[in-house]
C-alpha positions as CSV (number, residue, x, y, z in Angstrom):
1,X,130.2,79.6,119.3
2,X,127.7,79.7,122.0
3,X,127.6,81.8,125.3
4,X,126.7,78.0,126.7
5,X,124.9,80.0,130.4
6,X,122.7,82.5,128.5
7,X,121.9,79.7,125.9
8,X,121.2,76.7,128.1
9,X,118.8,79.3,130.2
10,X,117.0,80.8,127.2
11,X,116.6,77.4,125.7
12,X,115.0,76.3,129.1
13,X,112.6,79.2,129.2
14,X,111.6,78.5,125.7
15,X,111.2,74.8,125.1
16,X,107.6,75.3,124.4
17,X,107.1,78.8,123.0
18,X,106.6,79.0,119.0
19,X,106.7,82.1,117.0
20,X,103.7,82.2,114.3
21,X,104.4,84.8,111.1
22,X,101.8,85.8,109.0
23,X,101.0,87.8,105.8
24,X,98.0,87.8,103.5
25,X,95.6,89.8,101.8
26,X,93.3,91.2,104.5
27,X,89.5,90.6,105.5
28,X,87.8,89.5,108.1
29,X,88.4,86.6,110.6
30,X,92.3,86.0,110.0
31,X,92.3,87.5,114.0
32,X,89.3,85.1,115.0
33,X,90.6,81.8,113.0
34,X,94.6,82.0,114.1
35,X,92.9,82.7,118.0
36,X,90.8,79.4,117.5
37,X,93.2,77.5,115.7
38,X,95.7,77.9,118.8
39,X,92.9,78.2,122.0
40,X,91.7,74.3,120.0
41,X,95.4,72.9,120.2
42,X,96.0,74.0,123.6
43,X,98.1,76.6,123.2
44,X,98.4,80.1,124.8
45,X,98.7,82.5,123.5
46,X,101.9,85.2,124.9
47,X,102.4,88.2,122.9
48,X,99.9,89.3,119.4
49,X,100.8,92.0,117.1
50,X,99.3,92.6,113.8
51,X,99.2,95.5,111.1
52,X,97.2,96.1,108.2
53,X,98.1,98.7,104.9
54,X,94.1,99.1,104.3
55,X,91.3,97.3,105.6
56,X,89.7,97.4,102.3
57,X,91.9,95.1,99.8
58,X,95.4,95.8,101.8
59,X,97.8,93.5,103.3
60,X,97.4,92.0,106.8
61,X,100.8,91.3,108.9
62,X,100.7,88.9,111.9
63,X,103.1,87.6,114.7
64,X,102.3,85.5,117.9
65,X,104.0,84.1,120.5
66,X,102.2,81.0,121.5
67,X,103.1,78.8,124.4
68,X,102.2,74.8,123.6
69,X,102.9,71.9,126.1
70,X,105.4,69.4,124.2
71,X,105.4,72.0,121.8
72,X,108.8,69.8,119.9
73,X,106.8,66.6,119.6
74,X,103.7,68.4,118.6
75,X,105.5,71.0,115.8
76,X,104.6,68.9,112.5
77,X,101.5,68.5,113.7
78,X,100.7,71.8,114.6
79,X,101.9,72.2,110.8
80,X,100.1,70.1,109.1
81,X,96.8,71.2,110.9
82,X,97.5,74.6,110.8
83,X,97.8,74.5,106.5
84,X,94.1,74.4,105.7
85,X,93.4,78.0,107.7
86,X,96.6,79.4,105.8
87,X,95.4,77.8,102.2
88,X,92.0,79.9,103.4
89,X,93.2,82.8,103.7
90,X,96.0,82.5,101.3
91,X,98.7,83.0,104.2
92,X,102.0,83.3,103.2
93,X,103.0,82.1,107.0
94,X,105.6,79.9,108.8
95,X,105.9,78.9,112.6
96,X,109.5,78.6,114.6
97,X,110.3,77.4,117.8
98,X,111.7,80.2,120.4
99,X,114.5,78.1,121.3
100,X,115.9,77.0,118.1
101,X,118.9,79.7,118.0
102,X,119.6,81.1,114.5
103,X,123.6,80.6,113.4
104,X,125.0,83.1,112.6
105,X,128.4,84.7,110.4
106,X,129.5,88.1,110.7
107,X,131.1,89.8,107.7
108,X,133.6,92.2,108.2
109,X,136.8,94.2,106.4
110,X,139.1,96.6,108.6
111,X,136.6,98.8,110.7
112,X,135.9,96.6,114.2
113,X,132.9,99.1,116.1
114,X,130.1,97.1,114.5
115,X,131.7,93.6,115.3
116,X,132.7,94.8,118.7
117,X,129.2,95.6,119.5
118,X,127.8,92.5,118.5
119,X,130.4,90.4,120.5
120,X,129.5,92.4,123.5
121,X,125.7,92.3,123.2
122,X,126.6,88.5,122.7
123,X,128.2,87.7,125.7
124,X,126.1,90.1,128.0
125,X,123.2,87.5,126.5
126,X,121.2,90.4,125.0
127,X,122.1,88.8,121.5
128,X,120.6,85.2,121.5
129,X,123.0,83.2,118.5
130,X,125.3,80.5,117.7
131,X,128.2,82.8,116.0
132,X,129.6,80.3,113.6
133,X,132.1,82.3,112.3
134,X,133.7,85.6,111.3
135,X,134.6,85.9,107.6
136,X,136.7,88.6,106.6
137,X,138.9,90.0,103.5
138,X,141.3,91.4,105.7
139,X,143.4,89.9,108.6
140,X,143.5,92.9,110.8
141,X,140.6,91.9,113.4
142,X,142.0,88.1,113.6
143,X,143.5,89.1,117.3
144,X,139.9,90.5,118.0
145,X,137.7,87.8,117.3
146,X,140.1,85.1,118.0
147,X,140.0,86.4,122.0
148,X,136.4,85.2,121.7
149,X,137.2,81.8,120.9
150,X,135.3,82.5,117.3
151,X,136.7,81.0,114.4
152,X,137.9,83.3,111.6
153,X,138.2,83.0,108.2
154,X,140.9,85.3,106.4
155,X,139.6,85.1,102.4
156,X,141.2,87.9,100.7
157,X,139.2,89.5,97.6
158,X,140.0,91.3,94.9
159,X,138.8,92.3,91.4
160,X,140.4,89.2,89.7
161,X,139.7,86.6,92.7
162,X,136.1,87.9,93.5
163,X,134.2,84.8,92.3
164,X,136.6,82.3,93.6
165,X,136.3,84.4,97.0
166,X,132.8,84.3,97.0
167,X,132.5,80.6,96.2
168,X,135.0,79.7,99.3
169,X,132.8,81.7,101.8
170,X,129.3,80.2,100.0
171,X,130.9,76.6,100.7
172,X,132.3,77.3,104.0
173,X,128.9,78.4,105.4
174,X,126.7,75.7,103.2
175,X,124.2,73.8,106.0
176,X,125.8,75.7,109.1
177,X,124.5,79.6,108.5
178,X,121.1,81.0,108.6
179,X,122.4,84.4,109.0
180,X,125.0,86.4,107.5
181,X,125.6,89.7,108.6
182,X,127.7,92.3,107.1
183,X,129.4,94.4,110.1
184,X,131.0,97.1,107.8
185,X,132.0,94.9,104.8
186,X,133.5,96.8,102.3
187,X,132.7,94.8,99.4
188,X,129.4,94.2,97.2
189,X,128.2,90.5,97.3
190,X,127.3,89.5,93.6
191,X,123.7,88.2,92.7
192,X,124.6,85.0,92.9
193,X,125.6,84.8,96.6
194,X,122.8,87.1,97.6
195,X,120.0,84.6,96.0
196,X,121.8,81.8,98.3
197,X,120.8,84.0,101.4
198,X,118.0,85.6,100.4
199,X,116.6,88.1,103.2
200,X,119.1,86.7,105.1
201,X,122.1,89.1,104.9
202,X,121.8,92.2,106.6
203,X,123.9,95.0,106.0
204,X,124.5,98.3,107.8
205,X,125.1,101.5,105.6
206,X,126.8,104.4,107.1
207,X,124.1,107.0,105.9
208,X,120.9,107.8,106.6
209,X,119.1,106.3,103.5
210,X,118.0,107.3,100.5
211,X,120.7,110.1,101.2
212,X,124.3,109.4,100.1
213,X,123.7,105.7,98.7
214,X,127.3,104.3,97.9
215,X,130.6,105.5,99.0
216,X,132.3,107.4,101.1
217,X,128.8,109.3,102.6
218,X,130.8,111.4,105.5
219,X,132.6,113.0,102.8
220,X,129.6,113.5,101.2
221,X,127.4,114.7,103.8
222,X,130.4,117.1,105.2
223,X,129.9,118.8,102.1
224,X,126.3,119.6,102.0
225,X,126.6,120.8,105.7
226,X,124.1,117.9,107.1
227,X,122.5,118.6,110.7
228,X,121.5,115.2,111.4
229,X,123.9,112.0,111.0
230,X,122.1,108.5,110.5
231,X,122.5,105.0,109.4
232,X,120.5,102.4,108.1
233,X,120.2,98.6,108.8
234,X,118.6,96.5,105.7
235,X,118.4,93.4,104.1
236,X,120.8,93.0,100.9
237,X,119.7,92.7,97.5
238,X,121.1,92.7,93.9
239,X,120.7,96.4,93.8
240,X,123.4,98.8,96.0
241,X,122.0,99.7,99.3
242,X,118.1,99.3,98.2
243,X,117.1,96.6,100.1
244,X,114.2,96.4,102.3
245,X,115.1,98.8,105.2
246,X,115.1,97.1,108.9
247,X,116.2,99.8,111.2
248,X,117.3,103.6,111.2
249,X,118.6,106.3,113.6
250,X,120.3,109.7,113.3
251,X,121.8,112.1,115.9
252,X,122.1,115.9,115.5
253,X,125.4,117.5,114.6
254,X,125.9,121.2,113.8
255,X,128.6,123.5,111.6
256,X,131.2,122.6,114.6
257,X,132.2,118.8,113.5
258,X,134.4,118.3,110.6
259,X,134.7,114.7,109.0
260,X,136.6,112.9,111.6
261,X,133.7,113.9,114.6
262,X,131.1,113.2,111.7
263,X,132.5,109.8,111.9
264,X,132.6,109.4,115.4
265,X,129.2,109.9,115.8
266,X,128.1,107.9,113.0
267,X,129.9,104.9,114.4
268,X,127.9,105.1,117.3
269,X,124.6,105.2,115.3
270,X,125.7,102.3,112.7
271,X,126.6,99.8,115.8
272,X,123.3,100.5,117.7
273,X,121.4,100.1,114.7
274,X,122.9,97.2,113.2
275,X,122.7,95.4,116.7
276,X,119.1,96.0,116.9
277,X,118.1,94.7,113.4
278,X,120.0,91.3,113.9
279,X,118.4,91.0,117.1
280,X,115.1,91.5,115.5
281,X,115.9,88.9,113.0
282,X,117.0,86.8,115.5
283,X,113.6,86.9,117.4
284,X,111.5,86.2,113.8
285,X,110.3,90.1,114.2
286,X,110.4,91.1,110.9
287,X,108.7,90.3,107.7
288,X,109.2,91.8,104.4
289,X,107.0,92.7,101.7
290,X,108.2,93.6,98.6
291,X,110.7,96.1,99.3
292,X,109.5,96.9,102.6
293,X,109.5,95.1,106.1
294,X,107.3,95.2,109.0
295,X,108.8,94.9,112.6
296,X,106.9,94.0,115.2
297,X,109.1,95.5,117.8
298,X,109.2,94.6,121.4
């Protein structure tokens, strides 16, 4: 689904803005080439950020914003031409139009405050997407999503169906999902499924990681008498809550909350969190390198 005024607007605003990402080894005149390139081609250029681990042998990180007059009939040409300054400097790099909006499938098991959030920040137009769909092993938030004019997808899971699962959701996306986010989804995608979306699932864990990786972390953090209560947006990998982190938060809590308050305020945390990392993902903010990411935040 589309929230047809906000789209049709953005789209409007953005027909000729493209987003340029960037990462290679660092030296000199990556900066003074990328400017040329665009300034020769008749673009402008918007917005420039760009980080660098060392100056001296490190990694360079890149991402403009570039306005281009018939920037959809000029895109494989500005392509094509752009290759030999990446093959130069050995760019790992890729350029998107602004107004091509990213699809989108949300995840989700019994818990609704993530989902919620993102259907809100949808509609108010904060969250630029085509949601596609909500998947879910449960049926309880059918009523929820369904008020949204959203399909949903009941696929139950269990120990003994898990594959089959897995390969009904796989094929129900295939060609019409470039982004699949987990909104509290209580199960753990196998290798498989994650290599068919790779650094394209984000996930939001309800703990401030590396602390209290795994289950049932409010119990956990209750116990050792935390003071702060955090959670942690990231892209999903093969290996339990250790992919590359996107986004993190915490608030302050003291000796007065017990588990159920703990929990309050971490779902406030875990919604705002996850809502900003999608919407960085959305907006081609983030790369990642190795098990890291850079986000070039507005």
């Amino acid at each position: 689904m589309i929230n047809a005024s906000v789209t049709e607007k953005f789209m409007q605003q953005n027909r000729n803005r493209a987003r340029l990402l960037v990462s290679c080894p660092d030296q000199p005149g990556i900066v003074a080439s990328i400017s040329k390139f665009l300034f020769d081609h008749g673009a402008n250029i918007i917005t420039s950020d760009q980080h660098t681990t060392d100056p001296e042998g490190g990694m360079f990180f890149m991402r403009v914003e570039f306005d281009l007059p018939d920037l959809e009939a000029r895109e494989q040409e500005i392509v094509r031409e752009f290759a030999p300054v990446a093959s130069k400097y050995s760019m790992d790099w890729r350029i998107s139009r602004a107004n091509q909006i990213k699809r989108v499938a949300i995840f989700v098991s019994k818990e609704d405050h993530c989902l919620v959030e993102l259907l809100w920040q949808w509609r108010a137009g904060d969250l630029v997407a085509d949601l596609v769909m909500v998947v879910s092993n449960h049926p309880d938030l059918q009523d929820i999503v369904e008020q949204w004019n959203i399909p949903f997808y009941h696929i139950p899971v269990t120990a003994e169906t898990k594959a089959d699962a897995e390969r009904k959701q796989l094929e129900l996306m295939k060609d019409q999902v470039d982004l699949v986010v987990l909104a509290r989804y209580m199960q753990i995608l196998s290798p498989a499924f994650v290599d068919a979306y790779r650094h394209r699932i984000i996930n939001i864990h309800h703990s401030f990681l590396p602390a209290f990786v795994g289950a049932k972390p409010y119990e956990r953090a209750y116990e050792r008498g935390v003071k702060i209560i955090g959670a942690t947006s990231h892209y999903v990998t093969e290996d339990l809550d250790q992919g590359p982190i996107i986004e993190q938060d915490v608030q302050r809590v003291d000796h007065h909350y017990d588990i159920g308050g703990l929990k309050r305020v971490g779902r406030y945390v875990e919604r705002t969190v996850l809502a900003r990392a999608v919407n960085w993902h959305l907006e081609d903010r983030i790369l990642v390198h190795g098990n890291k990411t850079v986000v070039f935040k507005k």
